[in-house]
C-alpha atoms as an extended CHARMM CRD file, in Angstrom:
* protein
*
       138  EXT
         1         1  UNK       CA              8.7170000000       -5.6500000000      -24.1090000000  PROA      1               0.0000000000
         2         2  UNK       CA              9.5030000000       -1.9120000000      -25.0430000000  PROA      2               0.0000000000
         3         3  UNK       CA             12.3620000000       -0.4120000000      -24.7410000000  PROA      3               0.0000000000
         4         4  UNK       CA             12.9220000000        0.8310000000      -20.8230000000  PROA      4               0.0000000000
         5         5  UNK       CA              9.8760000000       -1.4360000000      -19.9410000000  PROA      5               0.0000000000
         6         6  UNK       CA             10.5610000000       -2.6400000000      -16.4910000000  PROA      6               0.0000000000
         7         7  UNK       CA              9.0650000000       -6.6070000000      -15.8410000000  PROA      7               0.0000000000
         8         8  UNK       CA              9.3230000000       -6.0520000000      -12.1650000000  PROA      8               0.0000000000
         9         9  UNK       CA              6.5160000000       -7.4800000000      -10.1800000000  PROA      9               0.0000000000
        10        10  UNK       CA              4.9810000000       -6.4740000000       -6.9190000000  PROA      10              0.0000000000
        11        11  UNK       CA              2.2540000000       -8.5350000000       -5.6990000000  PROA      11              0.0000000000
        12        12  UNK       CA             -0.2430000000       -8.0810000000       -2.8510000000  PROA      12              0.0000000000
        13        13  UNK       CA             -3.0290000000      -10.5920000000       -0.6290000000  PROA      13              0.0000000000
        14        14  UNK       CA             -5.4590000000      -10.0250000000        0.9760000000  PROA      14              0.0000000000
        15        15  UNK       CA             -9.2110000000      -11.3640000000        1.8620000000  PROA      15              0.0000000000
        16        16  UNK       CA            -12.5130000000      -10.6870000000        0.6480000000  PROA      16              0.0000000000
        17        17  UNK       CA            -15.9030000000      -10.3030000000        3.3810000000  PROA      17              0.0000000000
        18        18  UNK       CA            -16.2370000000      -13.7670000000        3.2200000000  PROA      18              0.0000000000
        19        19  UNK       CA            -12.5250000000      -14.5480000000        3.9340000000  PROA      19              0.0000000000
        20        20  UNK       CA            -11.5610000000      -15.7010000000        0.6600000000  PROA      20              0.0000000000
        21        21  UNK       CA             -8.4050000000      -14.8240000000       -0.7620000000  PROA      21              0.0000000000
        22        22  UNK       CA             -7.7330000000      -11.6850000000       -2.7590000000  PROA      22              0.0000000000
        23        23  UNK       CA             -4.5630000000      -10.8120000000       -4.7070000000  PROA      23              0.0000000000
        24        24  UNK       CA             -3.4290000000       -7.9430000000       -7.1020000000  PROA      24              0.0000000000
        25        25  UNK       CA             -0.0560000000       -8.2110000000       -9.1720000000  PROA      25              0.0000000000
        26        26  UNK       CA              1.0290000000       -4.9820000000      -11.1510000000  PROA      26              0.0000000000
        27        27  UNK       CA              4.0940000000       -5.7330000000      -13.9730000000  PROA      27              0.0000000000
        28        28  UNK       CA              5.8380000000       -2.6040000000      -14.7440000000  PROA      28              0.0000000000
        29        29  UNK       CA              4.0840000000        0.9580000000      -14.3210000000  PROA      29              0.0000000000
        30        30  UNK       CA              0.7960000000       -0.1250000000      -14.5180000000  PROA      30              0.0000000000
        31        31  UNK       CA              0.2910000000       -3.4340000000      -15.8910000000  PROA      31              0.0000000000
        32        32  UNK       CA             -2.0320000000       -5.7650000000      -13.5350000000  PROA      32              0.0000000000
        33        33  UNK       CA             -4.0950000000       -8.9020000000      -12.8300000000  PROA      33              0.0000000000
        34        34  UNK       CA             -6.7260000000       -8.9390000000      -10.0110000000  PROA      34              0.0000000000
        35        35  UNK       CA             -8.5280000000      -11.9340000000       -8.5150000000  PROA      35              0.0000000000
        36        36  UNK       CA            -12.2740000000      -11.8080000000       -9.5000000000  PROA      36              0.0000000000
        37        37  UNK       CA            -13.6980000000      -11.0790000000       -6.1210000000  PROA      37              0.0000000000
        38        38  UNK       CA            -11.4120000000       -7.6820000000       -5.7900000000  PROA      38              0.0000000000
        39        39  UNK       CA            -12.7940000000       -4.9040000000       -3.9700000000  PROA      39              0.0000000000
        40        40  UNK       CA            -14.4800000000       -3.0470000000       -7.1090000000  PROA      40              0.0000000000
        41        41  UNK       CA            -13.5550000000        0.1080000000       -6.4290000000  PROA      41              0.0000000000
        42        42  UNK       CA            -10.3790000000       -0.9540000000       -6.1930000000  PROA      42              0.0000000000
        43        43  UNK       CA            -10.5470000000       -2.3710000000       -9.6310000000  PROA      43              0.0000000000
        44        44  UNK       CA            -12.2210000000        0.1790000000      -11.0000000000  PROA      44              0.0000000000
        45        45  UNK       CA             -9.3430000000        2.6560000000       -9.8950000000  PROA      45              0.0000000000
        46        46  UNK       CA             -6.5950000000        0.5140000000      -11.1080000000  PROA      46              0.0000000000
        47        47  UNK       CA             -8.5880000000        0.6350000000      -14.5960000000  PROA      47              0.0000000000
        48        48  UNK       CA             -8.6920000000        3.8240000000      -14.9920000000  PROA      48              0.0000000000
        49        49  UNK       CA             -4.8470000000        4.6280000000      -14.3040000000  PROA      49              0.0000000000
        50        50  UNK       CA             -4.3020000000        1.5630000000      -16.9630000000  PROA      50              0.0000000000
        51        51  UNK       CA             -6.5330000000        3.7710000000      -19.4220000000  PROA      51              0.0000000000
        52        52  UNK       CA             -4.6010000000        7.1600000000      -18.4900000000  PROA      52              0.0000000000
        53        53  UNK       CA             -1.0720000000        5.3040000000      -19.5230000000  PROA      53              0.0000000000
        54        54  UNK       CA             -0.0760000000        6.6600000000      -15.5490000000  PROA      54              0.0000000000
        55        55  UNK       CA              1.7900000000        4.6470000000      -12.7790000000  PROA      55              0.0000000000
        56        56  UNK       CA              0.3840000000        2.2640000000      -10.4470000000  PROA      56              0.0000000000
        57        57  UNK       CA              2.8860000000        2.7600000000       -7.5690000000  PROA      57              0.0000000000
        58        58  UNK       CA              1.7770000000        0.2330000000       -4.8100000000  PROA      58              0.0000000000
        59        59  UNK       CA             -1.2400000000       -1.8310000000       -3.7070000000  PROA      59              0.0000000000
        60        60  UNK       CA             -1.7950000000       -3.1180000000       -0.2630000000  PROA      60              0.0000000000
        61        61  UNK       CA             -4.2460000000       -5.7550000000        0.2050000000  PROA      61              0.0000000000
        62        62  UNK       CA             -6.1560000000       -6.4450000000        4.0040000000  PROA      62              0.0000000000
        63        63  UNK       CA             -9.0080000000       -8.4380000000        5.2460000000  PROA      63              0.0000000000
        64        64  UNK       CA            -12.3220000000       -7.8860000000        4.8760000000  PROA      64              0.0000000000
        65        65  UNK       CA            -11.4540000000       -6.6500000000        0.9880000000  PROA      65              0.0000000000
        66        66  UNK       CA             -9.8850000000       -2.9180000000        2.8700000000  PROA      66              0.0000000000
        67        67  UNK       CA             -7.2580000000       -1.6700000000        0.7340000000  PROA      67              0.0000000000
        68        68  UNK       CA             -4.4870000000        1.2940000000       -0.2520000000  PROA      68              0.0000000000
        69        69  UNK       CA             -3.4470000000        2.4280000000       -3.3410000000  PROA      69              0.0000000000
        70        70  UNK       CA             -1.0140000000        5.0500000000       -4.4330000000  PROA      70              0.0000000000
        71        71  UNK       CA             -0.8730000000        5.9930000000       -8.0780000000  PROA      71              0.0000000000
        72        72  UNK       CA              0.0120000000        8.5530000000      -10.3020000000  PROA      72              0.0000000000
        73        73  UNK       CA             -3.2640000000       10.5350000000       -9.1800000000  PROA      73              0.0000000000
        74        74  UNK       CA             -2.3290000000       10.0550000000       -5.3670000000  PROA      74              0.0000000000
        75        75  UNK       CA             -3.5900000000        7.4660000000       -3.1550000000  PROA      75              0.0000000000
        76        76  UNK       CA             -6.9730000000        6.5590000000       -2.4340000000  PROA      76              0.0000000000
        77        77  UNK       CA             -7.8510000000        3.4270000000        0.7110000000  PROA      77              0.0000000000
        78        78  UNK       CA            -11.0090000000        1.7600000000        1.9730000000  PROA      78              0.0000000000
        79        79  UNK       CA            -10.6790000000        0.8280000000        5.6200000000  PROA      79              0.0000000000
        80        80  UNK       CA            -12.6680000000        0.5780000000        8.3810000000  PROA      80              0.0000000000
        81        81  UNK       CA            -12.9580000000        4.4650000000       10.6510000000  PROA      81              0.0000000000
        82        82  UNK       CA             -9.5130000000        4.3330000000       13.1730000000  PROA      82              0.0000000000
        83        83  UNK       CA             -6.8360000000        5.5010000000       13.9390000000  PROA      83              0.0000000000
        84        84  UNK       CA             -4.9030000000        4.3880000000       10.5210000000  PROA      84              0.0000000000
        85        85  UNK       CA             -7.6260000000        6.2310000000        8.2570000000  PROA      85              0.0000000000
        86        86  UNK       CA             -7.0460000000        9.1440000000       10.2970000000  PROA      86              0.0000000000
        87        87  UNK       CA             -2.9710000000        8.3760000000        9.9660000000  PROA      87              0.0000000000
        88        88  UNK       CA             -3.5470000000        7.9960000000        6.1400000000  PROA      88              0.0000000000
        89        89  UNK       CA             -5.5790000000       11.3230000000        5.5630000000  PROA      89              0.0000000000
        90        90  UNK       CA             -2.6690000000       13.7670000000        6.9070000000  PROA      90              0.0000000000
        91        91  UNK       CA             -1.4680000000       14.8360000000        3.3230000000  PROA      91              0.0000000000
        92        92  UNK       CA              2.0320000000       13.7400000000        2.5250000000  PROA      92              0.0000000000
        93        93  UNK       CA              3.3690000000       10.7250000000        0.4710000000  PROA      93              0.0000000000
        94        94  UNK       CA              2.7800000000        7.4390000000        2.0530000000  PROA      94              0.0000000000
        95        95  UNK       CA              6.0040000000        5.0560000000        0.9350000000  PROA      95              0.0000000000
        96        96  UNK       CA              4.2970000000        1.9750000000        2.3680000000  PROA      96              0.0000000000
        97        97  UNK       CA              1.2110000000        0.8690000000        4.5490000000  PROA      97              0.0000000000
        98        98  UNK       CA              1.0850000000       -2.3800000000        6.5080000000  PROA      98              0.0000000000
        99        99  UNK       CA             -1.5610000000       -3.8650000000        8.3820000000  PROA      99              0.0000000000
       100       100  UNK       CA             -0.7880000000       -7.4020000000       10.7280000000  PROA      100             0.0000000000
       101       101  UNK       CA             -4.5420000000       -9.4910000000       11.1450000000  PROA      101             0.0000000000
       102       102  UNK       CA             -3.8820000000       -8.0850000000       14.6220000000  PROA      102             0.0000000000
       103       103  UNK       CA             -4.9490000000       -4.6420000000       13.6410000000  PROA      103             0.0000000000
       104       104  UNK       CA             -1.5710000000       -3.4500000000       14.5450000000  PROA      104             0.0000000000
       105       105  UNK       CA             -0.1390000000       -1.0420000000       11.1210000000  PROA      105             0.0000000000
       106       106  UNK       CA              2.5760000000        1.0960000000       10.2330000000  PROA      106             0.0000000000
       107       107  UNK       CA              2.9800000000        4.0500000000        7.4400000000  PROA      107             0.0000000000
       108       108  UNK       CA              6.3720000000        4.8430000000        6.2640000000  PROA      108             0.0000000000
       109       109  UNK       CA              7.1250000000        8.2930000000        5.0190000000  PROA      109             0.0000000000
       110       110  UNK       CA              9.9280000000        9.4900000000        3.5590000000  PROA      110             0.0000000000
       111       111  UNK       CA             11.2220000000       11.3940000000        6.7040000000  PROA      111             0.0000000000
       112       112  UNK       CA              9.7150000000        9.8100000000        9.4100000000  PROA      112             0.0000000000
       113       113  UNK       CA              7.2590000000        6.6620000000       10.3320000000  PROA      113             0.0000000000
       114       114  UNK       CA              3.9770000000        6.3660000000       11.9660000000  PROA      114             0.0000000000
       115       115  UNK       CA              3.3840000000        3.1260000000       13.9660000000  PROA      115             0.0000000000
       116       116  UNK       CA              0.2440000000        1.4880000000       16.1800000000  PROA      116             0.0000000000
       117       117  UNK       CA              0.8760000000        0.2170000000       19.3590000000  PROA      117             0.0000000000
       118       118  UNK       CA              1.1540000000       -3.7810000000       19.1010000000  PROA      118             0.0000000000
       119       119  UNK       CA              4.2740000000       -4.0230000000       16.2600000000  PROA      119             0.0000000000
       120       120  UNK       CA              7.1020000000       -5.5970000000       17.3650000000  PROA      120             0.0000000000
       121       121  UNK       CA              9.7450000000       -3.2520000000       18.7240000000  PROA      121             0.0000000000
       122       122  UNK       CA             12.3620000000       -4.9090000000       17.6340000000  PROA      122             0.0000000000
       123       123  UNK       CA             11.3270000000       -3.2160000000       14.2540000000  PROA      123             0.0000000000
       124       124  UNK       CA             10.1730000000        0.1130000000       15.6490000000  PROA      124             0.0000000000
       125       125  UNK       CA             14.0250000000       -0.0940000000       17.0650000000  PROA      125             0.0000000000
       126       126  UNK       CA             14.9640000000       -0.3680000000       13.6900000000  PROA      126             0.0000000000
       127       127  UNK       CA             12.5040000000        2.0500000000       12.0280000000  PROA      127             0.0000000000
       128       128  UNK       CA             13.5820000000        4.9120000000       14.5810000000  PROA      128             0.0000000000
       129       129  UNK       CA             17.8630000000        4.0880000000       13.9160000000  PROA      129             0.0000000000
       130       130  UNK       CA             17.2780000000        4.1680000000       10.2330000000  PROA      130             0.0000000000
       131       131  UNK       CA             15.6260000000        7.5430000000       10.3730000000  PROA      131             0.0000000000
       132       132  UNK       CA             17.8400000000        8.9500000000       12.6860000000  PROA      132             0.0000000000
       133       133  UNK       CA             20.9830000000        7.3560000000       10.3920000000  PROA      133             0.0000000000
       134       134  UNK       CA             19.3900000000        9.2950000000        7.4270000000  PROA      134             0.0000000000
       135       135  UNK       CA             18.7610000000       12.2670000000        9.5660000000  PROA      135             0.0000000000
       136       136  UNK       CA             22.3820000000       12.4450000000       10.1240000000  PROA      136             0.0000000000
       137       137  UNK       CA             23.7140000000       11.9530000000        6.5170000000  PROA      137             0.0000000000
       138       138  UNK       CA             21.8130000000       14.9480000000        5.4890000000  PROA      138             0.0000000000
């Protein structure tokens, strides 16, 4: 471990086309370990930001081997033409993407959120009074 090294793990699943399970775990900035049937583009991306010594941010597995990925170099996801590819090409930071097997999905920005109908209101409840808590403290 260097000094200032963070071990801190995130860890992602998802499926492959033939509904085998996928998984990505990144260690620190951009340390990682892929299951072999990863999306290869996927892969290929995650090398290259290894290579560059640059920051692997997050990694969001789906079905059907879709992902997201925001890096250093910005954020780059294969997904199927909808409404979420459309939500994920307005430029802007993405904090976090989540897809349910229902198709239902949410994007979190920093200053606001961006939801599908079908998630569970109890959490868009508490999506829209966290925002509007941090709206207020600034």
């Amino acid at each position: 471990k260097m000094a200032g090294e963070s071990h801190h793990v995130k860890v992602s699943f998802g499926s492959d086309i033939y509904r085998t399970e996928t998984y990505c775990f990144i260690q620190g900035r951009n340390g990682y370990a892929l299951s072999s049937n990863i999306n290869s583009g996927l892969e290929d991306r995650m090398k290259q930001i290894h290579e560059q010594r640059k920051t692997i941010h997050f990694v969001r597995l789906f079905d059907n081997g879709y992902y997201f990925i925001s890096d250093d170099n910005g954020s780059e996801w294969v997904l199927p033409d909808g409404p979420l590819s459309e939500e994920l090409a307005i430029i802007g930071k993405k904090e976090d993407v989540a897809k349910a097997k229902d198709g239902s999905w949410i994007v979190i920005r920093a200053n606001h959120y961006v939801s599908s109908t079908g998630v569970d209101k109890a959490l868009t409840q508490q999506l829209k009074q966290f925002y509007r808590d941090q709206k207020n403290r600034n």
